[in-house]
ROSE-4610 file (N, C-alpha, C; in Angstrom, 1 decimal, always signed):
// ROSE-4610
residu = [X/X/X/X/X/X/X/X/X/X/X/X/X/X/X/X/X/X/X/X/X/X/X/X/X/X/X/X/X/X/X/X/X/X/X/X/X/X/X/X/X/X/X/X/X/X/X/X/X/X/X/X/X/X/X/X/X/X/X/X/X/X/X/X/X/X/X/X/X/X/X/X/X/X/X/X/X/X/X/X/X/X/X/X/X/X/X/X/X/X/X/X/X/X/X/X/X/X/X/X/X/X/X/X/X/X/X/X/X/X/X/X/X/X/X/X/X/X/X/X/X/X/X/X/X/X/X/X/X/X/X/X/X/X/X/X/X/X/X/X/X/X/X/X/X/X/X/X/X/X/X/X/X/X/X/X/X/X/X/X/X/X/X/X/X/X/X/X/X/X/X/X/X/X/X/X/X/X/X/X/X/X/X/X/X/X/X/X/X/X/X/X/X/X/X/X/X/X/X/X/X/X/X/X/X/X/X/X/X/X/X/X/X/X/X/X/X/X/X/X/X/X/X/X/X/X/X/X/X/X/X/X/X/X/X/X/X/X/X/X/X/X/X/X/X/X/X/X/X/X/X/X/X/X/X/X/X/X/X/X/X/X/X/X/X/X/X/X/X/X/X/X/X/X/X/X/X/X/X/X/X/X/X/X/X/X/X/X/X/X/X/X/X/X/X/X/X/X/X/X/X/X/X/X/X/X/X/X/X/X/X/X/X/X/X/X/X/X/X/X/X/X/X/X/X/X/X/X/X/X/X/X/X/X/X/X/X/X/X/X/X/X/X/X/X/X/X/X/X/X/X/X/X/X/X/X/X/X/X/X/X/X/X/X/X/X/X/X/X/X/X/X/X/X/X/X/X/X/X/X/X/X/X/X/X/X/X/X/X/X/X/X/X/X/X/X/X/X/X/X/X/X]
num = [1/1/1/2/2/2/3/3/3/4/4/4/5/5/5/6/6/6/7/7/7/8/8/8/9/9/9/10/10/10/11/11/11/12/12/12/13/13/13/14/14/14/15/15/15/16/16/16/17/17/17/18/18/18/19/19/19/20/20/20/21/21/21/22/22/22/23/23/23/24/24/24/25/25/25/26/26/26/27/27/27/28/28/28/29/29/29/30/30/30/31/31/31/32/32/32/33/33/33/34/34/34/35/35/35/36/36/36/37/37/37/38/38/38/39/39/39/40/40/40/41/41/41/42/42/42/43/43/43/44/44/44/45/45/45/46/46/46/47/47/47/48/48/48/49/49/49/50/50/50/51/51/51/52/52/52/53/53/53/54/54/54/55/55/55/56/56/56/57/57/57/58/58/58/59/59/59/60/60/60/61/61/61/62/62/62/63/63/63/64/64/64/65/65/65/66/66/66/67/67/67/68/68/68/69/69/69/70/70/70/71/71/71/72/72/72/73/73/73/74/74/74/75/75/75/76/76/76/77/77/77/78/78/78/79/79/79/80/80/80/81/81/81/82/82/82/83/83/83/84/84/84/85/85/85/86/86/86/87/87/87/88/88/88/89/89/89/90/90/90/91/91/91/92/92/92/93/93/93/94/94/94/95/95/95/96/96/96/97/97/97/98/98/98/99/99/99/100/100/100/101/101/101/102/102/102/103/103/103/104/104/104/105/105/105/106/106/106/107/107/107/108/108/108/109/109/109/110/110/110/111/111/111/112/112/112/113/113/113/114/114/114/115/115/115/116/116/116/117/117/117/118/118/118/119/119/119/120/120/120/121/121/121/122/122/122/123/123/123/124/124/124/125/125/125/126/126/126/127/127/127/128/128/128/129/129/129/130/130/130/131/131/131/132/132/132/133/133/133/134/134/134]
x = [+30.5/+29.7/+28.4/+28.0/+27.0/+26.7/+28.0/+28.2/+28.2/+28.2/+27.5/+26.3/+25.9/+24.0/+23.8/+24.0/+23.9/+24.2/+22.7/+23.0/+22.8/+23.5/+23.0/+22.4/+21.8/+20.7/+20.8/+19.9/+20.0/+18.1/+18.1/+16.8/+16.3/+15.1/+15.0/+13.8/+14.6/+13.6/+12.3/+11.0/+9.7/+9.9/+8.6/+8.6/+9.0/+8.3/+8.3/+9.4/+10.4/+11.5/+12.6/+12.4/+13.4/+12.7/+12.0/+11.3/+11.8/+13.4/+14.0/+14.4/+14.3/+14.2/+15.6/+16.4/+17.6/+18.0/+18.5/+19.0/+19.9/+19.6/+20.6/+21.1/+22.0/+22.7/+22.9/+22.4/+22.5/+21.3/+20.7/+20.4/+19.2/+18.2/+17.2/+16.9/+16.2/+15.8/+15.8/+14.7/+14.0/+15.0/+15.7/+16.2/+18.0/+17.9/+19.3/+18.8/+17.4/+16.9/+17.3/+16.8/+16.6/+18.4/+19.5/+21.0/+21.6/+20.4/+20.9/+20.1/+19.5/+18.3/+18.5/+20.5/+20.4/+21.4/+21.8/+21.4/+20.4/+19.0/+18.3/+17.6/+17.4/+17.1/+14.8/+14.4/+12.8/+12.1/+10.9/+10.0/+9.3/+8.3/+7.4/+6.1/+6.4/+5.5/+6.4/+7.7/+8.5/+8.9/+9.0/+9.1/+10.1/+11.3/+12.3/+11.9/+12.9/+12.8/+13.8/+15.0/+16.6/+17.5/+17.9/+19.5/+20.3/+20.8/+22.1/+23.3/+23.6/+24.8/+26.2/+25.9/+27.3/+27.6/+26.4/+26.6/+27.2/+26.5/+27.4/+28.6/+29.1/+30.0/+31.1/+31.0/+31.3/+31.7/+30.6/+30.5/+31.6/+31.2/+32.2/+33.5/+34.2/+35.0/+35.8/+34.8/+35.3/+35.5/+34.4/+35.1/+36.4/+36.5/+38.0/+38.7/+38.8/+40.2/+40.2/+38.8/+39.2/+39.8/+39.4/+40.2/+41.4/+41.9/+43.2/+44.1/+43.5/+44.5/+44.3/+43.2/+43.8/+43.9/+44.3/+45.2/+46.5/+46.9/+48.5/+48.6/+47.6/+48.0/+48.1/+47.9/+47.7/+49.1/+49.4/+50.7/+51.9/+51.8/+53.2/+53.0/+52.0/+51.8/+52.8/+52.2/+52.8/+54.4/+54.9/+56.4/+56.9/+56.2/+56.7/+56.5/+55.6/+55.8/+56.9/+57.2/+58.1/+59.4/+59.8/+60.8/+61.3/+59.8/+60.3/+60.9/+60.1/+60.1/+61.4/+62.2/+63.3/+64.4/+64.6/+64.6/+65.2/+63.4/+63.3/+64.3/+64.3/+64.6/+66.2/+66.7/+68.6/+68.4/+67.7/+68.2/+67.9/+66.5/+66.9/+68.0/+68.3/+69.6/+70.9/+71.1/+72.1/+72.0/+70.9/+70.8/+70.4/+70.0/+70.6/+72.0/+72.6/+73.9/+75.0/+74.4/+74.5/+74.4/+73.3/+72.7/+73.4/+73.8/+74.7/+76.0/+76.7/+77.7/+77.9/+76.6/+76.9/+76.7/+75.8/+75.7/+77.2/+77.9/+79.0/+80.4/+80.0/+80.6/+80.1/+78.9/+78.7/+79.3/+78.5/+79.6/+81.0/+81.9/+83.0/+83.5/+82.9/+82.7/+82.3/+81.0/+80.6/+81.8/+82.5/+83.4/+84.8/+85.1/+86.0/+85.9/+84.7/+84.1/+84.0/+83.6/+83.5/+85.5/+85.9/+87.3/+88.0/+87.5/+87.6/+87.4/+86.3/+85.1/+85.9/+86.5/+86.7/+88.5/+89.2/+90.2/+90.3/+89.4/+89.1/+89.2/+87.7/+87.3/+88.8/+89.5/+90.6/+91.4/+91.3/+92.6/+91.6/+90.6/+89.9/+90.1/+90.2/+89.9/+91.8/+92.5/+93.8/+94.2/+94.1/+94.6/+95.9/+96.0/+97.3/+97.8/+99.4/+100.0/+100.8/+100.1/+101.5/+102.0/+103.2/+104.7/+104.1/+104.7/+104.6/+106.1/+107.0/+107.9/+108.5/+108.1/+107.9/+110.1]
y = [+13.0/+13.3/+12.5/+12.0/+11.0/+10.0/+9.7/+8.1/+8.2/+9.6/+9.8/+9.6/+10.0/+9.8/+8.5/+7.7/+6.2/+5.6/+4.9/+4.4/+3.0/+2.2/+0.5/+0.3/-0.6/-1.7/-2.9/-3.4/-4.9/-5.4/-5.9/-6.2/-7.6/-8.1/-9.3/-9.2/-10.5/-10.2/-11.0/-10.2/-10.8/-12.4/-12.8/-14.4/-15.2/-14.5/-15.1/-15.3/-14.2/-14.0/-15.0/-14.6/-15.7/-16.5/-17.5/-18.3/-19.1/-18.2/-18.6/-17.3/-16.3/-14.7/-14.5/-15.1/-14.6/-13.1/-12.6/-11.1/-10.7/-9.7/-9.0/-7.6/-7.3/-6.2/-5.5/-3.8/-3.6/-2.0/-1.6/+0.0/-0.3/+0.8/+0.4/+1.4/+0.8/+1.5/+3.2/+3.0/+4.2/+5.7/+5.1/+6.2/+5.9/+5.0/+5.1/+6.1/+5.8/+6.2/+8.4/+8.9/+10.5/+10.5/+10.3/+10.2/+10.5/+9.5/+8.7/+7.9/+8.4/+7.7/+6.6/+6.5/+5.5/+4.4/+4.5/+3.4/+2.4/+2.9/+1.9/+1.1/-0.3/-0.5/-0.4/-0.6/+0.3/-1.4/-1.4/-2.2/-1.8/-2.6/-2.1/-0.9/-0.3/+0.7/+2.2/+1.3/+2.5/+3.1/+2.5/+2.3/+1.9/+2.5/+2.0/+0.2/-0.5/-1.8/-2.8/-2.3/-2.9/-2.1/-1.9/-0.9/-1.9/-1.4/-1.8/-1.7/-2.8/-3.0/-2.6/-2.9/-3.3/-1.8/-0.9/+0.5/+1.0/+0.8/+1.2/+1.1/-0.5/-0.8/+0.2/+0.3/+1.3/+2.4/+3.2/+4.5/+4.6/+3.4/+3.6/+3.3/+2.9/+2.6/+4.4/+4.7/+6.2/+7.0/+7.3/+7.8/+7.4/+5.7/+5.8/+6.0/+6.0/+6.8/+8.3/+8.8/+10.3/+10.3/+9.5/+10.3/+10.2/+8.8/+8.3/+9.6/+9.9/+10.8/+12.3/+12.4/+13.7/+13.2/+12.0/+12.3/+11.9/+11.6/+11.7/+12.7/+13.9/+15.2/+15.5/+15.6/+16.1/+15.9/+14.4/+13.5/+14.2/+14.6/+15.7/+17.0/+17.8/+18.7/+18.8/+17.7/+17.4/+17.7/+16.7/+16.0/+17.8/+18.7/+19.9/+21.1/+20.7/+21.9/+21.3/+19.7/+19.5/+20.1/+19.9/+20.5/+22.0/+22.5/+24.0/+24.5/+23.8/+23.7/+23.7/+22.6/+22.0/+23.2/+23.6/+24.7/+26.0/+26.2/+27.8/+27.6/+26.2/+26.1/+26.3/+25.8/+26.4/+27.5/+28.0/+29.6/+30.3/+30.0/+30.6/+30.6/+29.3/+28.5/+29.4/+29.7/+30.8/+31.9/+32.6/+33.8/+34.3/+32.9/+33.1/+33.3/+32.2/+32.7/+33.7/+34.7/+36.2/+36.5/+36.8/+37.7/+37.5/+36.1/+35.9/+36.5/+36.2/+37.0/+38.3/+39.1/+40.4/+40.9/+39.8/+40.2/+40.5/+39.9/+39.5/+40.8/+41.2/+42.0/+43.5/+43.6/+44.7/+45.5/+44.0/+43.9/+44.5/+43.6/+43.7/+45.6/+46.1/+47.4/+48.1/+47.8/+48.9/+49.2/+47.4/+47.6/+48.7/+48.3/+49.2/+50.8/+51.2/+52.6/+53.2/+52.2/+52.7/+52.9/+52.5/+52.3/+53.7/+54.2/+55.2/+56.3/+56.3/+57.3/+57.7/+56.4/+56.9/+57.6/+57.3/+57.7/+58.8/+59.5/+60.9/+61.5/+61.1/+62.2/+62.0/+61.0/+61.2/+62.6/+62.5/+63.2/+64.5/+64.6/+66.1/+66.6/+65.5/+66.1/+66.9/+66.4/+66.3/+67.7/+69.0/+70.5/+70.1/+71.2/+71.0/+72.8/+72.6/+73.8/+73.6/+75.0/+75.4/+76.3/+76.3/+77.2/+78.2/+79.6/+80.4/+80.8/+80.9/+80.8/+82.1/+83.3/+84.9/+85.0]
z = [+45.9/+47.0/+46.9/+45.9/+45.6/+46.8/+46.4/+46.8/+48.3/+49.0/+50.8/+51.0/+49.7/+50.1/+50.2/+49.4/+49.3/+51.0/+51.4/+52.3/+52.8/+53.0/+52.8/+54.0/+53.2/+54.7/+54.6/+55.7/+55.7/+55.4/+54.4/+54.4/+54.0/+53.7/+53.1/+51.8/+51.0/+49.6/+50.1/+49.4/+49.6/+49.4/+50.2/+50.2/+49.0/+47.6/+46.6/+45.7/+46.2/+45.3/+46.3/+47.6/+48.8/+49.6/+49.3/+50.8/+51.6/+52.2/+53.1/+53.9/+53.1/+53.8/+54.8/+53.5/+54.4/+54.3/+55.0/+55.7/+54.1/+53.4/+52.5/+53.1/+52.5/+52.7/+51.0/+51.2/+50.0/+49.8/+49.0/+48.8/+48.6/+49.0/+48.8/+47.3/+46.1/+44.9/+44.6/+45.9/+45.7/+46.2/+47.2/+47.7/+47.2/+45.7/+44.9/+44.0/+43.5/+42.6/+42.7/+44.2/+44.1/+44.0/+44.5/+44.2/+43.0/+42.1/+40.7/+39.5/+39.1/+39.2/+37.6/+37.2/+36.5/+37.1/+38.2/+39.2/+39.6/+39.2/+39.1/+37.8/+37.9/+37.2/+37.2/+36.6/+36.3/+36.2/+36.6/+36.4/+35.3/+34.5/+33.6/+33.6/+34.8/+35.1/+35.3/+35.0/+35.4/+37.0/+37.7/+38.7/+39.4/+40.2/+40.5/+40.9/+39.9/+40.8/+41.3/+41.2/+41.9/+41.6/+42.2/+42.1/+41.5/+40.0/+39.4/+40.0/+40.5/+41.5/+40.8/+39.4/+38.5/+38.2/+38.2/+38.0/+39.4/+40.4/+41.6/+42.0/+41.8/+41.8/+40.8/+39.9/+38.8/+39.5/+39.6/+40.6/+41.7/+42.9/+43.5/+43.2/+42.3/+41.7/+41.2/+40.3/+39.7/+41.2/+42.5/+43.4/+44.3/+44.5/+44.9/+43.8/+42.5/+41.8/+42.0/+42.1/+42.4/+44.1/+44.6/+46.3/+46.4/+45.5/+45.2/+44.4/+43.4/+43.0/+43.7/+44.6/+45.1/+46.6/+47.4/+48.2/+48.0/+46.7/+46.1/+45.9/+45.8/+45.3/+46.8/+47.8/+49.2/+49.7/+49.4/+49.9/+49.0/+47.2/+47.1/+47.7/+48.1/+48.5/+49.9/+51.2/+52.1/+51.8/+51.1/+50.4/+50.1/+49.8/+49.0/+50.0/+50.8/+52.4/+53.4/+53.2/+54.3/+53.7/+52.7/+51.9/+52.1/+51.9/+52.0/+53.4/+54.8/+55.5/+56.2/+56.0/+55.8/+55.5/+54.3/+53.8/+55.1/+55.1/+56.1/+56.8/+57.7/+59.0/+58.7/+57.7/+57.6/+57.4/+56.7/+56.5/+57.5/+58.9/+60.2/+60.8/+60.7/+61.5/+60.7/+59.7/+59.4/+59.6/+59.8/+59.9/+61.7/+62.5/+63.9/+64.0/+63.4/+63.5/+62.8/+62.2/+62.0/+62.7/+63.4/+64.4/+65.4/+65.8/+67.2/+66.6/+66.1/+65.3/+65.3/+65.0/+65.0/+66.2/+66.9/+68.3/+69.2/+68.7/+69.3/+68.5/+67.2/+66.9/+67.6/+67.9/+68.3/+69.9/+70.7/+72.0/+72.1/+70.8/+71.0/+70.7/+69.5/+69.4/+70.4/+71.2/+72.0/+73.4/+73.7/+74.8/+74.3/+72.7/+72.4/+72.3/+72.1/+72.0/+73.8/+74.6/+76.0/+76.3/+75.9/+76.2/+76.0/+74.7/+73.8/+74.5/+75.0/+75.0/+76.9/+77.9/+79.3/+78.8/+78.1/+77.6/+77.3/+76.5/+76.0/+77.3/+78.1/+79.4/+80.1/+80.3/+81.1/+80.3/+79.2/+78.9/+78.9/+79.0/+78.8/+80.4/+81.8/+82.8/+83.6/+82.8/+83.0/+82.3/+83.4/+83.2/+82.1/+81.1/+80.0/+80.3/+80.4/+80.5/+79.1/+78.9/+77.7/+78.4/+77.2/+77.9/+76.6/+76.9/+76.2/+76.0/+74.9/+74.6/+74.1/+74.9/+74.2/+74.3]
């Protein structure tokens, strides 16, 4: 999270250090220094006075290996929900087709039970004579 604070500029070195003042790109000390403050390298007064590049460089180095290995961890993660995923989706897909199945067994039962059931009332509405055989 460091390495967000860090913010580059474009600036130029005083006359005496460049007396052609071309345009750099790069951090300014002071504000590597509150981040980090062994990022910079110190003047004799103690005083931020260049940002150690080779340290940054460094730095950002250690944070892309960490994003690296946790978006490989993100990426088996992914690899391990698509799977399961994968997965669910046959065992819906078999157990739809149960349910259509029994759907279809029940059907077939309830038409045989109605069958049953107008059969009976026939035979209940149909007067029965017995013979009495004295």
């Amino acid at each position: 999270e460091a390495i967000l604070a860090l913010k580059p500029v474009t600036f130029r070195y005083k006359k005496e250090l460049d007396p052609e003042g071309i345009p750099q790109f790069g951090l300014v000390a002071e504000e590597v220094e509150k981040v980090n403050p062994d990022l910079v390298a110190r003047d004799k007064d103690d005083k931020p006075y260049t940002v150690r590049y080779e340290a940054v460089n460094a730095m950002l180095l250690n944070e892309f290996i960490k994003e690296h290995k946790a978006f490989i961890e993100e990426q088996r993660k992914v690899q391990e929900q698509s799977a399961t995923i994968a997965q669910l989706k046959s065992v819906v897909a078999k157990q739809e087709a149960t349910a259509a199945q029994h759907q279809k067994q029940i059907e077939t039962l309830t038409a045989g039970l109605q069958k049953v059931s107008a059969q009976l009332e026939l035979s209940k509405s149909a007067p029965r004579t017995v013979q009495n055989s004295q």
